[in-house]
C-alpha positions as CSV (number, residue, x, y, z in Angstrom):
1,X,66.0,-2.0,109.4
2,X,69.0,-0.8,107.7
3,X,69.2,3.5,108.1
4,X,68.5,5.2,105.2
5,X,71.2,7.0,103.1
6,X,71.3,10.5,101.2
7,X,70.6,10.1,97.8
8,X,70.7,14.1,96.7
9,X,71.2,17.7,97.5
10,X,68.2,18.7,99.5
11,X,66.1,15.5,99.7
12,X,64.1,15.1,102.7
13,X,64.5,11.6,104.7
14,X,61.7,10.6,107.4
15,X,63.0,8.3,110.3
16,X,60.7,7.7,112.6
17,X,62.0,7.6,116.6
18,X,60.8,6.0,119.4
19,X,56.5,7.0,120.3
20,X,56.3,7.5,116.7
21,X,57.8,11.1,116.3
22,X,59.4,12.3,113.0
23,X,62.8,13.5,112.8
24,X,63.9,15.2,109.0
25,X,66.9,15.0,107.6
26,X,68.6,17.3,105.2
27,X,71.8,15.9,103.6
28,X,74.2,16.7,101.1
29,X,74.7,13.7,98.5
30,X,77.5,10.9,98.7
31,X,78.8,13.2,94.9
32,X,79.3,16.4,96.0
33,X,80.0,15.8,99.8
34,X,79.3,19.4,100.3
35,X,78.0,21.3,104.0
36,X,74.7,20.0,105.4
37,X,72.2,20.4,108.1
38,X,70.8,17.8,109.6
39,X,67.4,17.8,112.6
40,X,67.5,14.9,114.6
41,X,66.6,13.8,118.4
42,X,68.8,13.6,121.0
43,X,69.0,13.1,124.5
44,X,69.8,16.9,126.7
45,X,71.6,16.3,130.0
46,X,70.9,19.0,132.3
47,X,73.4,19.1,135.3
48,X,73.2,17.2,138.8
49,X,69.9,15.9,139.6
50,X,67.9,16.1,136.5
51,X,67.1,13.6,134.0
52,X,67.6,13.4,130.4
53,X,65.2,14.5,128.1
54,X,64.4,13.6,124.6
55,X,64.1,16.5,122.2
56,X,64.4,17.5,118.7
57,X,68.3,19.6,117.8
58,X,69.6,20.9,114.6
59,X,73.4,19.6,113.9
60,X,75.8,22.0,112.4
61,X,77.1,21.8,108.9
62,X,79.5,19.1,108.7
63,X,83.2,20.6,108.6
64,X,86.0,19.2,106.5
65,X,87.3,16.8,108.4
66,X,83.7,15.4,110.3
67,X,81.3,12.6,109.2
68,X,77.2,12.4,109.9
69,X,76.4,8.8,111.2
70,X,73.3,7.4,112.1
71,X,73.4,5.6,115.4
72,X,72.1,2.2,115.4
73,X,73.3,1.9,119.4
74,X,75.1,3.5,122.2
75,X,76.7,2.3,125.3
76,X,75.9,4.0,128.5
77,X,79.5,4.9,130.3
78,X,80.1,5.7,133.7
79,X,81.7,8.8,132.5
80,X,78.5,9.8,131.2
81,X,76.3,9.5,134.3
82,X,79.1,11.7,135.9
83,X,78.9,14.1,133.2
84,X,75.3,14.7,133.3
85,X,75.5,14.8,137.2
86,X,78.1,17.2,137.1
87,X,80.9,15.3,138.9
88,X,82.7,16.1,135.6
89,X,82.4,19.6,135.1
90,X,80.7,19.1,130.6
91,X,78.9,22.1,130.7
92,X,74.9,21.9,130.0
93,X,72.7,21.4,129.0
94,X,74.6,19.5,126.2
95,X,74.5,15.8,125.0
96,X,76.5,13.1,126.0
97,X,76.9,9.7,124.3
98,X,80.6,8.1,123.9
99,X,80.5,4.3,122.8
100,X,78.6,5.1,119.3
101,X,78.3,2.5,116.8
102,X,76.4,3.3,113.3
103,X,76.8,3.6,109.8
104,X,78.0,6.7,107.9
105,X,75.8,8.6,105.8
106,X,77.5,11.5,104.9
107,X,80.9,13.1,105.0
108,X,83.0,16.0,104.9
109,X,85.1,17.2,101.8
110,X,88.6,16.3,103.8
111,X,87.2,12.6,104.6
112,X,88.6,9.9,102.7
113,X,89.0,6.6,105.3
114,X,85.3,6.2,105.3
115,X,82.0,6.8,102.8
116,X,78.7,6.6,103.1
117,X,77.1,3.4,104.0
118,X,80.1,1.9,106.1
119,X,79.6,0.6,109.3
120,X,82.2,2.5,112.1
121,X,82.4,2.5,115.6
122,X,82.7,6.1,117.9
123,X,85.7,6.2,120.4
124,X,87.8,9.3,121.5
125,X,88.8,12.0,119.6
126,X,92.6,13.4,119.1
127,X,94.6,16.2,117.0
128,X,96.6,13.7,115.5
129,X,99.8,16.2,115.7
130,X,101.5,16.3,118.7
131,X,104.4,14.3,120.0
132,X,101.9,11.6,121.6
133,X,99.5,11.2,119.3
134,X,102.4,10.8,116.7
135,X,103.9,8.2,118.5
136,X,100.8,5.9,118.7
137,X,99.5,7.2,122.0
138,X,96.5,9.1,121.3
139,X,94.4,8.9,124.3
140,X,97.4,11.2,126.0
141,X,96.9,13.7,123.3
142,X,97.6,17.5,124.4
143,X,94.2,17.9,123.9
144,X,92.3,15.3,125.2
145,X,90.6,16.9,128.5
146,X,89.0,19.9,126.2
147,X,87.9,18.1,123.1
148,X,86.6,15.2,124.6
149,X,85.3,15.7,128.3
150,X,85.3,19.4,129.5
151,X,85.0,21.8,126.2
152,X,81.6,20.7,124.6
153,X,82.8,22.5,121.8
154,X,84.9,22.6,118.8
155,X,88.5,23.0,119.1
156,X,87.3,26.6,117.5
157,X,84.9,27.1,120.3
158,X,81.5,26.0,117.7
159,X,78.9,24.0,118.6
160,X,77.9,20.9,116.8
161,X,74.7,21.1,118.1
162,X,71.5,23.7,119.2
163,X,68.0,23.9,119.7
164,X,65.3,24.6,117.0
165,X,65.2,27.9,118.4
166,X,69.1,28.8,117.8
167,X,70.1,28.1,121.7
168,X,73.5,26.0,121.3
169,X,74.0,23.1,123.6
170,X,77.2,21.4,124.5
171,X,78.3,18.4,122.0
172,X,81.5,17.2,120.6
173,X,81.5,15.1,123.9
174,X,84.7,12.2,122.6
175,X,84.3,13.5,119.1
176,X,80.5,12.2,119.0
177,X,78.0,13.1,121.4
178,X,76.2,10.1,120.0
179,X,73.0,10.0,122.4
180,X,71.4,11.1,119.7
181,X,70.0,9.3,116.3
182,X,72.4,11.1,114.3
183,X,75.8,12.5,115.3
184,X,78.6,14.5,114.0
185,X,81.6,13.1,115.0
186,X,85.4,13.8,114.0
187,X,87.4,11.5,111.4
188,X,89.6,10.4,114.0
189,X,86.8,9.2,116.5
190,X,86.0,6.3,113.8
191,X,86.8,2.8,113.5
192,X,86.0,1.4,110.6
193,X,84.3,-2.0,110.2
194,X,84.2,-5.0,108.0
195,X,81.4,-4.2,105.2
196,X,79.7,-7.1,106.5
197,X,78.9,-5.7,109.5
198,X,75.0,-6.3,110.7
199,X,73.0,-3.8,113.1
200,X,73.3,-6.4,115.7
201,X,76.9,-6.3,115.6
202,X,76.6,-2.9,115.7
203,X,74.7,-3.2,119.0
204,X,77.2,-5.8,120.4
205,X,80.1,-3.6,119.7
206,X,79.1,-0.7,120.7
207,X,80.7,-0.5,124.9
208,X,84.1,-1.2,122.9
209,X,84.3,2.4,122.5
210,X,85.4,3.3,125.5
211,X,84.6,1.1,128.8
212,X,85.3,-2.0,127.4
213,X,88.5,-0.9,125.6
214,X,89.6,0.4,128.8
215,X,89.5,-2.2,130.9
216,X,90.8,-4.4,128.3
217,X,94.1,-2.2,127.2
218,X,95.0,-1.6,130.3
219,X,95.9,-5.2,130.7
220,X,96.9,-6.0,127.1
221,X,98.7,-2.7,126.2
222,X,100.1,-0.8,129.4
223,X,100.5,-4.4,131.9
224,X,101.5,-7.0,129.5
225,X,101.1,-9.3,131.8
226,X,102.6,-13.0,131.6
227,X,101.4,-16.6,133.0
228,X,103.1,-15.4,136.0
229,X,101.7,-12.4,136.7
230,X,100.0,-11.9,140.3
231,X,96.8,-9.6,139.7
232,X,93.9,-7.5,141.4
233,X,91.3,-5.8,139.7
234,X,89.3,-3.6,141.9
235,X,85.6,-3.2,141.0
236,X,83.8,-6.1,139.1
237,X,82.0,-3.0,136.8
238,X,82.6,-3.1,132.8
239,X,85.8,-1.7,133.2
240,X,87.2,-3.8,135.7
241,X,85.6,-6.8,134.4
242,X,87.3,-6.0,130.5
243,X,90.1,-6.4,132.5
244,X,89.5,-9.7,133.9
245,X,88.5,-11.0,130.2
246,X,91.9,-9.3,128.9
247,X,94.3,-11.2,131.7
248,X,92.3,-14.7,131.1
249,X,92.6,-14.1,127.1
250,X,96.5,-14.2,128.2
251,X,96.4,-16.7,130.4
252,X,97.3,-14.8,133.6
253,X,98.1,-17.3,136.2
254,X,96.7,-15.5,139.2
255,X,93.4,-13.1,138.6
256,X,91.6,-11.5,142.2
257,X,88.7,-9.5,141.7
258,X,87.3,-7.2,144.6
259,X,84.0,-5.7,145.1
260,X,81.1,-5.4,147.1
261,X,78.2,-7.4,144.9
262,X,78.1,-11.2,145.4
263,X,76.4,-11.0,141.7
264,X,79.7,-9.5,140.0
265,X,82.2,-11.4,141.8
266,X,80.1,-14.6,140.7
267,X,80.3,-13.3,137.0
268,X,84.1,-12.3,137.6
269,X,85.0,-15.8,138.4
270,X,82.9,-17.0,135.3
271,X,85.1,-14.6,132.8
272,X,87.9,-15.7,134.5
273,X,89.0,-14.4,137.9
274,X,90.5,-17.1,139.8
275,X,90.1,-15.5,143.3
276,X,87.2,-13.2,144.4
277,X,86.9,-11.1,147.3
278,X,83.7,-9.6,148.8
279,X,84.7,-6.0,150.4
280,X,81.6,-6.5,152.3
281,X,82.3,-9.9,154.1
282,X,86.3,-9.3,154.4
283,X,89.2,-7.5,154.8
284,X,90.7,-6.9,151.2
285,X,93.8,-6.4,152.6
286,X,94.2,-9.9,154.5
287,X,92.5,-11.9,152.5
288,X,94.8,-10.6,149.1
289,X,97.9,-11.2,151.5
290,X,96.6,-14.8,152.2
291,X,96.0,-15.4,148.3
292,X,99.7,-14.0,147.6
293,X,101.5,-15.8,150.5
294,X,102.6,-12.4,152.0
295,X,104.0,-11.4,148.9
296,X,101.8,-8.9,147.8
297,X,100.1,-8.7,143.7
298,X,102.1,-8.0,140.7
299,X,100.1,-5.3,139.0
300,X,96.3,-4.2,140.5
301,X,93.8,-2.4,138.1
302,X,92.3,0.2,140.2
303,X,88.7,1.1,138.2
304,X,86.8,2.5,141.5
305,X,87.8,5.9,141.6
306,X,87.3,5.3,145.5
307,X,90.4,7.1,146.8
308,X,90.5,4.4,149.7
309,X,90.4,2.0,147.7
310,X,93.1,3.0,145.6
311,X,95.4,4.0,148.5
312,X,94.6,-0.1,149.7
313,X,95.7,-1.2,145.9
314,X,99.1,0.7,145.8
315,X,99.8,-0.7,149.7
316,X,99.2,-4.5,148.4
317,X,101.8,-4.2,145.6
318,X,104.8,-6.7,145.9
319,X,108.5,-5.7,144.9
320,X,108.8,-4.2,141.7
321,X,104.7,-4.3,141.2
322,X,102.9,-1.6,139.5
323,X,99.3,0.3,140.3
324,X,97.2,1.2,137.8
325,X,95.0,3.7,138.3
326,X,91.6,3.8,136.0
327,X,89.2,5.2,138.1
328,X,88.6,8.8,138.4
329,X,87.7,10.3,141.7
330,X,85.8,13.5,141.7
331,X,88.0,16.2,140.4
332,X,91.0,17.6,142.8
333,X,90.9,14.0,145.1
334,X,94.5,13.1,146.2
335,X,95.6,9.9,148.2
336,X,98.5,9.2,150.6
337,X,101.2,6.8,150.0
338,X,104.3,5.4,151.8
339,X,107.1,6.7,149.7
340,X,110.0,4.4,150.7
341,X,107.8,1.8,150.3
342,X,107.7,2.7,146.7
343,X,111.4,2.7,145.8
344,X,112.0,-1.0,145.7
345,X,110.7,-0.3,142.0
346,X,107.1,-0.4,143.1
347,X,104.8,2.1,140.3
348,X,101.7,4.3,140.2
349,X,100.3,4.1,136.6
350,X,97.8,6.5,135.2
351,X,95.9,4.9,132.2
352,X,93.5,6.4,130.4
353,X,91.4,4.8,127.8
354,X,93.5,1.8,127.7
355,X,96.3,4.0,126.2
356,X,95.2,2.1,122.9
357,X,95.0,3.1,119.5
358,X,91.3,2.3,118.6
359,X,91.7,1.6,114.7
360,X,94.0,-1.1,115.4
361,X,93.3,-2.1,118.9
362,X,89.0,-2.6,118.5
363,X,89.6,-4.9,116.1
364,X,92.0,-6.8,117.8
365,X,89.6,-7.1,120.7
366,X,86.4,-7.9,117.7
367,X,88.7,-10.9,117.0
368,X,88.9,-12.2,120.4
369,X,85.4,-12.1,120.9
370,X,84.6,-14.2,117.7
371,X,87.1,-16.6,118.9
372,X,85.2,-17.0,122.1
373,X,88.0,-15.8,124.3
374,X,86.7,-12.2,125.2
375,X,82.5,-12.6,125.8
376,X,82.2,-8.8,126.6
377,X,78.4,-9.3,125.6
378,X,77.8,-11.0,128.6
379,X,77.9,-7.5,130.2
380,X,75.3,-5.6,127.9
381,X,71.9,-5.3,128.8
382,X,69.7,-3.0,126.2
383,X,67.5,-0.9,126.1
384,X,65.7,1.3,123.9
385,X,66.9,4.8,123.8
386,X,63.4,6.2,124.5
387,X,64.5,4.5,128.2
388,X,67.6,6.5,128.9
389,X,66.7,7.5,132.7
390,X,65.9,3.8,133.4
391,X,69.0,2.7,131.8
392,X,71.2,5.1,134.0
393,X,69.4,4.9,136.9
394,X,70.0,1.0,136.7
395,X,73.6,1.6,136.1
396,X,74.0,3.7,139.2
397,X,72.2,1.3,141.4
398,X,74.6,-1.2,139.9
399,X,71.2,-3.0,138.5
400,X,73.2,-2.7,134.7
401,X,76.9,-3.5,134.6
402,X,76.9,-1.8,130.9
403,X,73.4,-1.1,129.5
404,X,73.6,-0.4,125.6
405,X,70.8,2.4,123.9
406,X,69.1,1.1,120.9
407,X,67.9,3.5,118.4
408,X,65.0,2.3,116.6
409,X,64.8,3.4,112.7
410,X,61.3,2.4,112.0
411,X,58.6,0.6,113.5
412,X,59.7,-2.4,115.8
């Protein structure tokens, strides 16, 4: 069912969420594109050990340069299970929610690359200013720890979002906080999409927000890999495995996937991995120098954020290889490494969001799908939003390599 759109100043819209509740809208119309306030339902995170819970929250009035959407789905990120556990220090209660995909229905007065009605996709936010983001680099913008993982504010220090009762909660979470049926979410966390865009594409596309996109530019945009590139990817998760999709859409000669679940190595070697090791059964670090002759691996994708791990990835590299480290450990981790070994032009690479630029790297990755060369799908399993906690429980026991949130706008 198609979300309904503002049609005036003032006019109440009924959507009805999951067990039947009401949620009311109050928008400004598509004309005027004027300050609004908006009640919807999201989902609170409240700090290590608790679950989410579903409640009704007021959205702030819509500033210049932000846009109301309507979900239609969500992917569920590692990032946010960390969040909401507190291994990532968003203070809450707040709401989470990074890898959005809806349609617009309203937007501010400064807001001209999208209008009402058009499908967009929710990735990271950035200032736009600074010397990175100006050079096409905006996932290292100067401000991309507080105003899209640690603030839960404005860059002004608002809140986006609060309770009935006036208590503000933490939002803004990438520009989004899109666990929620509607979200606020900055200009620049938007990717626009073709006009012919169904819900169920919306639904498909939504992990290419962030996990997906990850995985996938840190291959295509950071390791530009060729057909004789030598590669590991550590961890078979959504990250790790956008990576394996990414070197086989390049034809990478050589593709080793590591992890501990026989089910995710299987699915690695269908995506196309052409080596897999189970941590479990072997020693990574013999088996990879069997695979590579003694030579060690070209590039290897850390996406663990096991410090062990990531200290075995950097000893495996051959001459002149690279490390790339994804996977973030809990904050102030450090690993140990053999410094001479590095200076036969051996690398450690942060990366972070697949250094891309989402308006023109999503749909890059949109094309590749269609043409059958990059099934990300394979890794989504939904669920309705109304099942949050089984959805991140299952994705902590590994049960979900991505699980997707779908938001229901009327009866199903």
């Amino acid at each position: 069912m198609a979300p309904r759109r503002a049609t005036g100043r003032g006019r109440l819209h009924q959507l009805q969420a999951p067990g039947g509740q009401t949620q009311t809208s109050r928008c400004a119309s598509d004309r005027d594109r004027g300050p609004m306030t908006t009640t919807t339902l999201a989902a609170v995170a409240h700090g290590a050990g608790e679950p989410f819970t579903l409640e009704e929250v007021e959205l702030d009035d819509l500033r210049p340069d932000e846009v109301l959407v309507d979900v239609v789905a969500v992917g569920m990120c590692h990032t946010d299970i960390s969040a909401g556990h507190g291994t990532i220090p968003f203070p809450t209660p707040g709401v989470l929610g990074h890898e959005g995909a809806g349609r617009v229905s309203a937007v501010g007065s400064e807001v001209h690359r999208v209008r009402p009605g058009d499908p967009v996709l929710m990735s990271f936010t950035s200032c736009g200013r600074c010397t990175a983001c100006r050079g096409g680099h905006p996932a290292y913008c100067d401000s991309h720890l507080p105003w899209n993982l640690l603030g839960g504010r404005r860059a002004d220090g608002s809140s986006t979002i609060r309770r009935p009762d006036g208590t503000e909660l933490s939002g803004h979470f990438f520009g989004q906080s899109s666990f929620a049926h509607q979200a606020i979410v900055d200009e620049r966390s938007l990717v626009l999409l073709e006009p012919d865009t169904t819900d169920d594409d919306l639904i498909r596309f939504a992990p290419l927000g962030c996990g997906v996109q990850t995985g996938a530019g840190a291959v295509i945009n950071v390791l530009r890999p060729t057909s004789d590139t030598v590669m590991v990817v550590t961890g078979a998760g959504a990250v790790g495995l956008a990576a394996v999709m990414a070197a086989a859409a390049l034809s990478v000669g050589v593709v080793i996937v590591v992890d501990r679940v026989a089910e995710r190595l299987e699915l690695a070697l269908e995506l196309g991995a052409t080596h897999s090791i189970n941590a479990e059964q072997a020693d990574t670090t013999e088996e990879l120098r069997k695979i590579t002759q003694g030579r060690g691996v070209d590039a290897a994708i850390e996406t663990t954020g096991n410090v062990g791990v990531l200290e075995m990835a950097i000893e495996s590299l051959a001459i002149g290889g690279s490390c790339f480290v994804i996977g973030a450990p809990p904050a102030g981790s450090r690993a140990s490494f053999n410094v001479n070994a590095q200076l036969p032009g051996r690398r450690i690479v942060g990366v972070t969001l697949g250094d891309s630029e989402p308006e023109r790297f999503i749909p890059q990755l949109i094309a590749l799908h269609r043409a059958g060369r990059f099934p990300f799908d394979r890794l989504a399993r939904r669920y309705p939003f109304s099942e949050i906690n089984r959805a991140a429980e299952d994705a902590a026991r590994g049960v979900a390599i991505k699980p997707v949130l779908v938001i229901a706008k009327g009866p199903q």
